[in-house]
C-alpha positions as a Markdown table, in Angstrom:
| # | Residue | x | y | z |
|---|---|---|---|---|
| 1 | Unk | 152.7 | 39.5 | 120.7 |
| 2 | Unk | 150.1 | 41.9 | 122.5 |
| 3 | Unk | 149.9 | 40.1 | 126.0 |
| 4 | Unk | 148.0 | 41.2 | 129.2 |
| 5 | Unk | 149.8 | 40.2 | 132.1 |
| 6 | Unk | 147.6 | 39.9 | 135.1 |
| 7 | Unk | 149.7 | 39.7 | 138.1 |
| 8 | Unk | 149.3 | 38.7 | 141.2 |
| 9 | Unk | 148.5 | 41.7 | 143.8 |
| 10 | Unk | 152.2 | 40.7 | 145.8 |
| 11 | Unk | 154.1 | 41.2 | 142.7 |
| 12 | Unk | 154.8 | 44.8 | 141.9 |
| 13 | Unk | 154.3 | 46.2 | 145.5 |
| 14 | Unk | 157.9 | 46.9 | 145.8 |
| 15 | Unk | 160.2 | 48.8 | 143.2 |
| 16 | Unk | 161.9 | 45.7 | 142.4 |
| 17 | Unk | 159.1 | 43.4 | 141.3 |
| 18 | Unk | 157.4 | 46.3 | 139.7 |
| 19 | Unk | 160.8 | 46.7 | 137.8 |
| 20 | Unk | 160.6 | 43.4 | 136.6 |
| 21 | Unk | 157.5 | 42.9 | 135.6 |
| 22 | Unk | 157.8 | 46.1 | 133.4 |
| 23 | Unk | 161.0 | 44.3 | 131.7 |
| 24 | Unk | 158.6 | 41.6 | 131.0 |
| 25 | Unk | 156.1 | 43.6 | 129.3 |
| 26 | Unk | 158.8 | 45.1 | 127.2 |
| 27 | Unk | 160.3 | 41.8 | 125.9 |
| 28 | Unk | 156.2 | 40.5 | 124.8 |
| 29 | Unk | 156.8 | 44.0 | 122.7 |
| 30 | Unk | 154.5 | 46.9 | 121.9 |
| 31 | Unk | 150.9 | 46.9 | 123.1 |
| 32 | Unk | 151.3 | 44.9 | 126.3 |
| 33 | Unk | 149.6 | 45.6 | 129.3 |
| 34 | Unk | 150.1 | 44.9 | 133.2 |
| 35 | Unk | 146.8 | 44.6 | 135.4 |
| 36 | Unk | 147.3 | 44.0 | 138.8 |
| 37 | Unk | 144.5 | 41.2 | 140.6 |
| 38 | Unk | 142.9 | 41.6 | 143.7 |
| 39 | Unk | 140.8 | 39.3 | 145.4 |
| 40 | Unk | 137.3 | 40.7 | 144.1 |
| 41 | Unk | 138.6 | 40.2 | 140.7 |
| 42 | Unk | 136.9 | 38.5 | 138.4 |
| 43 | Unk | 139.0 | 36.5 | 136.0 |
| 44 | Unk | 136.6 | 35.4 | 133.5 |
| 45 | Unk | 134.7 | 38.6 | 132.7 |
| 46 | Unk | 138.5 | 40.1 | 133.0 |
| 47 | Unk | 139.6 | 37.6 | 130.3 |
| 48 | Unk | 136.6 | 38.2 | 128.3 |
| 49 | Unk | 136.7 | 41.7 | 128.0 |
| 50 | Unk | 140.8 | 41.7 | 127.3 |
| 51 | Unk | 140.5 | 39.3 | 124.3 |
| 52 | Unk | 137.9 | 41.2 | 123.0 |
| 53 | Unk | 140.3 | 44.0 | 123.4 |
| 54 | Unk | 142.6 | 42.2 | 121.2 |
| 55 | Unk | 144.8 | 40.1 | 123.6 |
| 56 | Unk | 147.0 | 37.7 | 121.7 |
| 57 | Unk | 147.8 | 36.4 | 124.7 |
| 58 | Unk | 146.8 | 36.1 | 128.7 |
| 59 | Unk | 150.0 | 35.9 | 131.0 |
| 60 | Unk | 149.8 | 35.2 | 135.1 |
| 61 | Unk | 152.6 | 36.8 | 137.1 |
| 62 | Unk | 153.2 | 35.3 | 140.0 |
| 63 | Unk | 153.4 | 31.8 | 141.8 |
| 64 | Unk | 151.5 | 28.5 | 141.1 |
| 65 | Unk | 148.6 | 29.4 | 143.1 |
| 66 | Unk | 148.1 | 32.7 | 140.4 |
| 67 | Unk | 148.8 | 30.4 | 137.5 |
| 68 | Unk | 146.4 | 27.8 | 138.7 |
| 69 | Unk | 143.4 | 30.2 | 139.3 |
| 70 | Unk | 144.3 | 31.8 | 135.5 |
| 71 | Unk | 144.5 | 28.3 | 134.3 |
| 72 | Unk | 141.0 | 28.0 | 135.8 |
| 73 | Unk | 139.8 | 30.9 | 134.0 |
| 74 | Unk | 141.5 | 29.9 | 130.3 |
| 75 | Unk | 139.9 | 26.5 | 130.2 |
| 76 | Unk | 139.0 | 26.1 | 126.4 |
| 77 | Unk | 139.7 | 28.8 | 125.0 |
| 78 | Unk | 141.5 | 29.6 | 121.7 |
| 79 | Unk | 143.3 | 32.4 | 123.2 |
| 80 | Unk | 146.6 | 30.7 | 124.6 |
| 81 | Unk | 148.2 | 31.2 | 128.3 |
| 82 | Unk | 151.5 | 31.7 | 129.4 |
| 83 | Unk | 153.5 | 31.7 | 132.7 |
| 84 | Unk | 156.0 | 33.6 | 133.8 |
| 85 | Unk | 157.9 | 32.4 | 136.9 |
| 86 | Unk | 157.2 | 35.1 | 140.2 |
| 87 | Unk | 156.8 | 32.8 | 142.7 |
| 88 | Unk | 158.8 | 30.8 | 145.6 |
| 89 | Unk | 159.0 | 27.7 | 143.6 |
| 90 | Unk | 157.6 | 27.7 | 140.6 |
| 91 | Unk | 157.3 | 24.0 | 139.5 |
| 92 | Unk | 154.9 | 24.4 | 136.8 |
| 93 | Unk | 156.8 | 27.0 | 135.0 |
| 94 | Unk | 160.1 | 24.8 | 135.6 |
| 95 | Unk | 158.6 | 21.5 | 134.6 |
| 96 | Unk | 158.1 | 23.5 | 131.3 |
| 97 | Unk | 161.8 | 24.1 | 130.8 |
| 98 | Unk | 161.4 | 28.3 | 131.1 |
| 99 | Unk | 163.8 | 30.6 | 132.3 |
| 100 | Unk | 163.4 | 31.8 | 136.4 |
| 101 | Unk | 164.3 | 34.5 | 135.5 |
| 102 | Unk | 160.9 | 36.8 | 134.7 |
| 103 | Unk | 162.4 | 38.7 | 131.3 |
| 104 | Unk | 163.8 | 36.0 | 129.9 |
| 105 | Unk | 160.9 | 33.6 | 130.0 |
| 106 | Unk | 158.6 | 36.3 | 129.1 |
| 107 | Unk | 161.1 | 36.6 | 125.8 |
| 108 | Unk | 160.5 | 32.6 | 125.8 |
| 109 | Unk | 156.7 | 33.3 | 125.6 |
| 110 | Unk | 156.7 | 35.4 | 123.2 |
| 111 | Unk | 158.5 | 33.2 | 120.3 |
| 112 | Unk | 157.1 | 30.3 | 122.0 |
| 113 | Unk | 154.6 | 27.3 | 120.9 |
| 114 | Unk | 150.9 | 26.7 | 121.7 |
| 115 | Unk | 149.9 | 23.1 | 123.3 |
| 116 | Unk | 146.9 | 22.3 | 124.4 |
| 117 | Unk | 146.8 | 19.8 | 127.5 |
| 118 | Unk | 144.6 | 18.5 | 129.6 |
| 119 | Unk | 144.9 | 19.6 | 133.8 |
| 120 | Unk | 143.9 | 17.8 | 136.7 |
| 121 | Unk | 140.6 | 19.2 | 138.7 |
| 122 | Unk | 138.9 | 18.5 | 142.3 |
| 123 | Unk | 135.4 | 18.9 | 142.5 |
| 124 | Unk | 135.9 | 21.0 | 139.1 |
| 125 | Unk | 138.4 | 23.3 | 140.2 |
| 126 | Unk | 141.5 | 23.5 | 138.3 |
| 127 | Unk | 145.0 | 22.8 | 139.6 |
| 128 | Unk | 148.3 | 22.2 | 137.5 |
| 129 | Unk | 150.7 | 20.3 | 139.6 |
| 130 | Unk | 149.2 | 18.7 | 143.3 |
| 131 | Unk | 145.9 | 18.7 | 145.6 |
| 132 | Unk | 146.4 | 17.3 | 148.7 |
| 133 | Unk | 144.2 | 17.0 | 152.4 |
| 134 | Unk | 145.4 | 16.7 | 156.2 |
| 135 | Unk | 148.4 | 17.7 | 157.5 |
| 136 | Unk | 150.0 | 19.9 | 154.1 |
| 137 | Unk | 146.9 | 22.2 | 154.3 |
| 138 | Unk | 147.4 | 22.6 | 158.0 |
| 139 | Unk | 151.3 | 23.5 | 156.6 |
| 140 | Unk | 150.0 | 25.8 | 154.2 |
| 141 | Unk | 148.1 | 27.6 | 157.0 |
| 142 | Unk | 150.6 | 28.1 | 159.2 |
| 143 | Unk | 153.4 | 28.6 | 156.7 |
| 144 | Unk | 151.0 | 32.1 | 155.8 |
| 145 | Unk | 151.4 | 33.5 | 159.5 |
| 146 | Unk | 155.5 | 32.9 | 158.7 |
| 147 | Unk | 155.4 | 34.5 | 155.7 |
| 148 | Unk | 153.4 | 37.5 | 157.3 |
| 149 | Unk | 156.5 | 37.7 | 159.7 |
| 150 | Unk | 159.9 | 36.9 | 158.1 |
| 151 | Unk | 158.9 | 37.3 | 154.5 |
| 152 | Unk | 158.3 | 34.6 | 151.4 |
| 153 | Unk | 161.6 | 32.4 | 151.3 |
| 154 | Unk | 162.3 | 29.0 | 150.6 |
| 155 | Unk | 163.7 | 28.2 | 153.9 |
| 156 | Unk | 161.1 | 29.9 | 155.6 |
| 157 | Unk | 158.8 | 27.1 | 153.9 |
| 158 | Unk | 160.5 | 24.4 | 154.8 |
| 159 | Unk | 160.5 | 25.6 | 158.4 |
| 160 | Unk | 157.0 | 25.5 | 158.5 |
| 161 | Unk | 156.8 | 22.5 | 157.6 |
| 162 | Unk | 158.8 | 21.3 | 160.4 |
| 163 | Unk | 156.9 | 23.5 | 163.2 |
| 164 | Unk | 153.6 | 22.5 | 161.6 |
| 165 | Unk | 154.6 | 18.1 | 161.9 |
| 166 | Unk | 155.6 | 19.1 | 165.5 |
| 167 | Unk | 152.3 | 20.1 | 166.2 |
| 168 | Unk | 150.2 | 17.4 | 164.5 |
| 169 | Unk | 148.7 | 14.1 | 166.1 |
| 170 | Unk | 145.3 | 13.6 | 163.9 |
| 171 | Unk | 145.5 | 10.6 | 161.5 |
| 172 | Unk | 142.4 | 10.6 | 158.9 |
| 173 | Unk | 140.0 | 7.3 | 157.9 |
| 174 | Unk | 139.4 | 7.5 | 154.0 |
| 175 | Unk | 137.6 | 5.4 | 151.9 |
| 176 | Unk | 140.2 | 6.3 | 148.6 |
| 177 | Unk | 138.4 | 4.8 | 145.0 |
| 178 | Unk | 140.7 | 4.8 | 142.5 |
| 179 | Unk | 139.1 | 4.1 | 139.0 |
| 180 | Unk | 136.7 | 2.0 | 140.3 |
| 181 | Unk | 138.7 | 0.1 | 143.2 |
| 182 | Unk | 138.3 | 1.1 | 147.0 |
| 183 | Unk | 141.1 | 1.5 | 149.7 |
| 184 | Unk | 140.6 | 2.2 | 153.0 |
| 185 | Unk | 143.7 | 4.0 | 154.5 |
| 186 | Unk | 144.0 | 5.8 | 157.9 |
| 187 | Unk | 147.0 | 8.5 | 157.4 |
| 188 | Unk | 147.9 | 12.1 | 158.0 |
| 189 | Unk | 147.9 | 13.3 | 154.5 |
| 190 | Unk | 147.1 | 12.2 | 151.1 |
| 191 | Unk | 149.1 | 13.8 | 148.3 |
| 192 | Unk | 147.8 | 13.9 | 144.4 |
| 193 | Unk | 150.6 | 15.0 | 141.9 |
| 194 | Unk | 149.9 | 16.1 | 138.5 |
| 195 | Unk | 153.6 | 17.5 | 138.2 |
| 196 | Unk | 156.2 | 14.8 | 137.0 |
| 197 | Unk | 159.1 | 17.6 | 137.3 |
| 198 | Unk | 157.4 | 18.0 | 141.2 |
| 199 | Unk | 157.8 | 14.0 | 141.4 |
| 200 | Unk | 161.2 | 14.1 | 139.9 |
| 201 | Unk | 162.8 | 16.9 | 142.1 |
| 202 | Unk | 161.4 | 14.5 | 144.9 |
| 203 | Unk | 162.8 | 11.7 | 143.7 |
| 204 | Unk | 159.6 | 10.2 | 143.6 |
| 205 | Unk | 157.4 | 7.3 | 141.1 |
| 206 | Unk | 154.4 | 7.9 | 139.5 |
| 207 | Unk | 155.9 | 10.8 | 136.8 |
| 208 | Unk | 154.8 | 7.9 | 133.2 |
| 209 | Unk | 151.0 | 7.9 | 135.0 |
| 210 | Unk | 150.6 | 11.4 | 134.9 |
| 211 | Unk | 152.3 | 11.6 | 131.2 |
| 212 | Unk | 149.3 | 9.4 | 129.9 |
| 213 | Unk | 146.5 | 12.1 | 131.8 |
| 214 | Unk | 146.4 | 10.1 | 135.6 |
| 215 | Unk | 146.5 | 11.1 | 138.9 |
| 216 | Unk | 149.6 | 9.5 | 141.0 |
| 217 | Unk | 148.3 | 9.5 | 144.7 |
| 218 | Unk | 150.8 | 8.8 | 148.0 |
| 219 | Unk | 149.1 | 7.9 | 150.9 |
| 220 | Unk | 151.6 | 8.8 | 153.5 |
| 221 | Unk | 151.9 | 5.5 | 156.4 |
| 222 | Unk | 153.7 | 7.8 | 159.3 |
| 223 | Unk | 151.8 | 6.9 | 162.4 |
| 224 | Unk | 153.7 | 9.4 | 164.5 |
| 225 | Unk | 155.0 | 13.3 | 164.4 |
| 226 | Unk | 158.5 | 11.3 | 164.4 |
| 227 | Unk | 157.6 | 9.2 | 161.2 |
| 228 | Unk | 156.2 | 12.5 | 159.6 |
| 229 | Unk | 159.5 | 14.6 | 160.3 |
| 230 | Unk | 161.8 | 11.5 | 159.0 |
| 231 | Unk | 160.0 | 12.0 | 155.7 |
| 232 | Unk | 160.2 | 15.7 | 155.4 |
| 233 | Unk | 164.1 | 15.7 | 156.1 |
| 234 | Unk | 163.7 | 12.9 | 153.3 |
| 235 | Unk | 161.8 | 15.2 | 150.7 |
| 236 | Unk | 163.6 | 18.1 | 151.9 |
| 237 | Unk | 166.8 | 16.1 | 150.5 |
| 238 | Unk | 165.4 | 15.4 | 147.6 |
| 239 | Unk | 165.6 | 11.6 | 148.4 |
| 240 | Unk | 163.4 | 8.7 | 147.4 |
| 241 | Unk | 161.5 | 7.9 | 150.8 |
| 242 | Unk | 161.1 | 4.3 | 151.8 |
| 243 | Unk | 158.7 | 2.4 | 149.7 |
| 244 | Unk | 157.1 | 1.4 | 153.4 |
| 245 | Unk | 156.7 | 5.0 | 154.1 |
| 246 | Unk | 153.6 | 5.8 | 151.8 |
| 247 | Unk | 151.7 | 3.3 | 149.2 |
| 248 | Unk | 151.2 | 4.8 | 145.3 |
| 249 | Unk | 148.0 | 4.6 | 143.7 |
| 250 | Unk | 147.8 | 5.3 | 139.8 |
| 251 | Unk | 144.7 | 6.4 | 138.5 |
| 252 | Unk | 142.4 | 8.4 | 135.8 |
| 253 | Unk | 139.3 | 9.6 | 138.4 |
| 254 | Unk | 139.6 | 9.4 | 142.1 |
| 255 | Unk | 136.9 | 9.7 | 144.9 |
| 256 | Unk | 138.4 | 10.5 | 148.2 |
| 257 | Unk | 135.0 | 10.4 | 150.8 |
| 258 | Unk | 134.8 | 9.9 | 155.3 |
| 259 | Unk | 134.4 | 6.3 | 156.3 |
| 260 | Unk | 131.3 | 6.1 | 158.1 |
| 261 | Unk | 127.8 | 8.2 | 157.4 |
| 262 | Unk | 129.3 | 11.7 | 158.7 |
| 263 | Unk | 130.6 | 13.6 | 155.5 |
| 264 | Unk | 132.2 | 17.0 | 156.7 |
| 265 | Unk | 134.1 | 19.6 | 154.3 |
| 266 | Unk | 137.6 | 18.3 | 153.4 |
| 267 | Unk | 140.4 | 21.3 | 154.2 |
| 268 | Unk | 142.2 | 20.8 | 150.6 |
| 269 | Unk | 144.7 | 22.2 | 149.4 |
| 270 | Unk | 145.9 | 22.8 | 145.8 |
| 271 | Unk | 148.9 | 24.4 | 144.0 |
| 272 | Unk | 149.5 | 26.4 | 147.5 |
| 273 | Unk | 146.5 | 27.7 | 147.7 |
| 274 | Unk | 143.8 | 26.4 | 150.2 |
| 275 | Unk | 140.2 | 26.2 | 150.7 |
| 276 | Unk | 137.1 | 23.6 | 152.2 |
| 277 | Unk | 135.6 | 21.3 | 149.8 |
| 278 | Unk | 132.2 | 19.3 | 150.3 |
| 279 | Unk | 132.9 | 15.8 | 150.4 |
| 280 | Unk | 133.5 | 13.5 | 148.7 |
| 281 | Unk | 136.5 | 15.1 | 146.7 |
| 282 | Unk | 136.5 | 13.9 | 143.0 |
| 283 | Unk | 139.3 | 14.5 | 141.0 |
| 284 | Unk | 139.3 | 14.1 | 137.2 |
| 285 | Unk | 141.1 | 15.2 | 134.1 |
| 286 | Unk | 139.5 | 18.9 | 132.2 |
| 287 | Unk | 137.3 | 17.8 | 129.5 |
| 288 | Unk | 138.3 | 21.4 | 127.9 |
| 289 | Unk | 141.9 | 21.7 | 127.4 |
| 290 | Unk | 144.3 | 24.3 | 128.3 |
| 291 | Unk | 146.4 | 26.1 | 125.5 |
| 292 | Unk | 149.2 | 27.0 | 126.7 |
| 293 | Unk | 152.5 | 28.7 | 125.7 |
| 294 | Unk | 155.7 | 27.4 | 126.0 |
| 295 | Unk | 159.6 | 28.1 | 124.9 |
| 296 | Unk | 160.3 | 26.6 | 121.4 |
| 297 | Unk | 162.1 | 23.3 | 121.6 |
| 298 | Unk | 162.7 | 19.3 | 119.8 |
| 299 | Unk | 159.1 | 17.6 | 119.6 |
| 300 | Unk | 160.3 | 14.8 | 122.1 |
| 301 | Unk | 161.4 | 17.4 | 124.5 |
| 302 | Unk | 158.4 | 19.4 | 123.9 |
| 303 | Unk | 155.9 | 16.3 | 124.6 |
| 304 | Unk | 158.2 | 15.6 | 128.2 |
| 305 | Unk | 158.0 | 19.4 | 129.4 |
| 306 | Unk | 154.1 | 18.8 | 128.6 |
| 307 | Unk | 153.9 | 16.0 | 130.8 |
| 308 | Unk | 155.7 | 17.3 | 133.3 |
């Protein structure tokens, strides 16, 4: 296969990740290519000019957020994408059933199959497994300054989330339409999978509406930073929380708007990444599907990775 693996600019700027993503490159074979993003890049004329090159395939290399803004990029075209897993948790690659280990999911890849799906989109911006507004962006944000100081870890994560609850009193009013019917909610963060392996690690419902292209969206209840950190420990466990804790809405389109006249920018955040969104948010399925790559395997287990 003659890939072009477009890495994210924090992989291979040490030895070690450069190491491994030049192991990757040799198990896609002869004629792949590394390029290394930057923020000024842009992926579509990128894209473009690569496949015209004769790229087989288009690979991101690096965490969801990289994949997601790819994913963005390779919306209907015939030229399939694939993943390989360089991030701190890699849920979409892992809802796929790949390898974590770089090499051996870029071997995957490479004798893999091409699917195309459909992926979720806010305001018609792309994401693959959750958007979400309130207190997670305000995580995201300070869980950035962490990673500037003690490096990206798992457990460096999860401690932001607990120093970012601690810090958080502001409850939001929403007007949340779901396929036509209106909820108003007041709450601290509303979460929208589109990852049913996300869901399941969580131990959380909702994984059959996204298999049939919906949106499941938790509307967290907590009223204080108490109720907020009894959930976290909960997630954190990988525990079903209370069913009084958060209320699940299933639906194919969503409009998340202000109650009352005032309609200012929503902080959103989506696959990790963040960024301030005009109101009202709208999130629907991709008209164009994705074709995407992924390891060989039994239809039935084929179609569940896919959902996932």
């Amino acid at each position: 296969m003659r890939a072009v693996i477009l890495a994210n600019r924090q992989s291979g700027t040490n030895r070690q990740d450069a190491e491994v993503l030049e192991r990757a490159c040799t198990a896609f074979g002869e004629g792949c290519e590394i390029i290394t993003l930057d923020p000024d890049t842009d992926l579509s004329d990128l894209i473009d000019h690569k496949i015209n090159e004769g790229a087989e395939a288009v690979i991101s290399a690096g965490g969801d957020g990289t994949a997601m803004a790819i994913a963005n990029a390779m919306l209907g075209r015939e030229v399939p994408m694939g993943v390989l897993p360089m991030g701190t948790f890699n849920y979409f690659t892992r809802g796929l059933g790949m390898s974590e280990v770089p090499e051996e999911a870029a071997a995957q890849l490479r004798d893999g199959e091409a699917h195309d799906i459909r992926i979720g989109q806010v305001n018609g911006r792309a994401f693959l497994n959750n958007a979400s507004l309130g207190v997670y962006p305000a995580i995201l944000k300070k869980r950035e300054a962490i990673y500037d100081r003690w490096g990206r870890h798992r457990v460096v994560a999860y401690w932001s989330v607990i120093k970012t609850i601690l810090q958080t009193q502001h409850r939001m009013k929403l007007s949340i339409t779901a396929d036509g019917t209106t909820h108003e909610v007041k709450t601290p963060l509303v979460f929208i999978a589109r990852s049913a392996y996300q869901l399941d690690v969580f131990g959380l419902d909702g994984a059959e509406t996204i298999s049939e292209d919906g949106f499941a969206t938790f509307v967290i209840h907590a009223r204080s930073r108490m109720d907020l950190m009894r959930l976290a420990v909960t997630l954190a466990a990988r525990k079903m929380p209370p069913r009084q804790d958060f209320t699940l809405i299933r639906a194919h389109e969503v409009v998340i708007e202000h109650q009352g006249k005032a309609q200012p920018p929503f902080l959103t955040a989506f696959d990790g990444e963040k960024a301030r969104l005009s109101a009202p948010l709208r999130l629907s399925m991709s008209e164009a599907p994705l074709r995407i790559l992924t390891p060989k395997s039994t239809p039935q287990k084929t179609e569940d990775h896919i959902a996932a």
